[in-house]
Structure formats: C-alpha cells, structure tokens
C-alpha positions in Angstrom: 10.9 21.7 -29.2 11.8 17.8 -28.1 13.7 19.2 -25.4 11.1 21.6 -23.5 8.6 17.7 -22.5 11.8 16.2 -21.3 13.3 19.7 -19.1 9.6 19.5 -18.1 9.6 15.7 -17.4 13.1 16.5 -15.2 11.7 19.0 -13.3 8.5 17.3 -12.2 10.3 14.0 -11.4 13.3 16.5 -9.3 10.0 18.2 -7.4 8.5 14.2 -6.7 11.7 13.0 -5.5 12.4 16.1 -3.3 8.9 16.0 -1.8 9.5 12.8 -1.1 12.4 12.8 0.9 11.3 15.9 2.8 8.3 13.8 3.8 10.7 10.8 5.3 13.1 13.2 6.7 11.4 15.8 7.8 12.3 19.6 7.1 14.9 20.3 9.7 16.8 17.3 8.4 15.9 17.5 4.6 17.2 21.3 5.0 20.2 20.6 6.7 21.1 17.7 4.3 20.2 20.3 1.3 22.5 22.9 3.0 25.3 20.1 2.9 25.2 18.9 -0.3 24.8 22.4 -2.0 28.3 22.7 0.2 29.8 20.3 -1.9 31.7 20.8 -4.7 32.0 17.7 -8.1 35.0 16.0 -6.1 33.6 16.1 -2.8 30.6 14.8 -3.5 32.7 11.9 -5.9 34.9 11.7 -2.8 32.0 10.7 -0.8 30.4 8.4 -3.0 33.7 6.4 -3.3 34.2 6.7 0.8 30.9 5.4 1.7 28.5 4.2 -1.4 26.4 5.8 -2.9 24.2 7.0 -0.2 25.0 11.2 0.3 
C-alpha cells in the first residue's frame, strides 16, 4: 500500500511540471518538443545530455 501515495505523488508532480512547461512554451512548441523526446530512445537522450547539458 506505501507504494500507491508515492505513484500518486509522481503522477501529480509529472501533471504540475507538464502544465507548467506548456504554459511557458506554449502548445505548438511543448507538442513538438513532446513529439521529439518520445522520438528518443535511452542513448539518445544520454547522447544529448552529454552533447549539450542537461537541458533536452
């Protein structure tokens, strides 16, 4: 049962952050930048992060 607050805890902070960027974006740019990274597979994100910090 300990695990079922914290997936709930995850999921609600996830949603915050997401609404959040989507907001300072916009949608046309928080969709395209969502269509990228789900593009990506582990390496290329790690790839990326090692290329050029740790902004994505």
């Amino acid at each position: 049962m300990a695990g079922n607050w914290m997936a709930a805890f995850i999921e609600a902070e996830y949603e915050r952050i997401a609404a959040v960027l989507r907001a300072k974006l916009g949608e046309p740019a928080f969709d395209a930048a969502w269509a990228e990274g789900r593009g990506r597979d582990l390496n290329g994100v790690v790839e990326h992060v090692l290329d050029h910090g740790s902004a994505l």
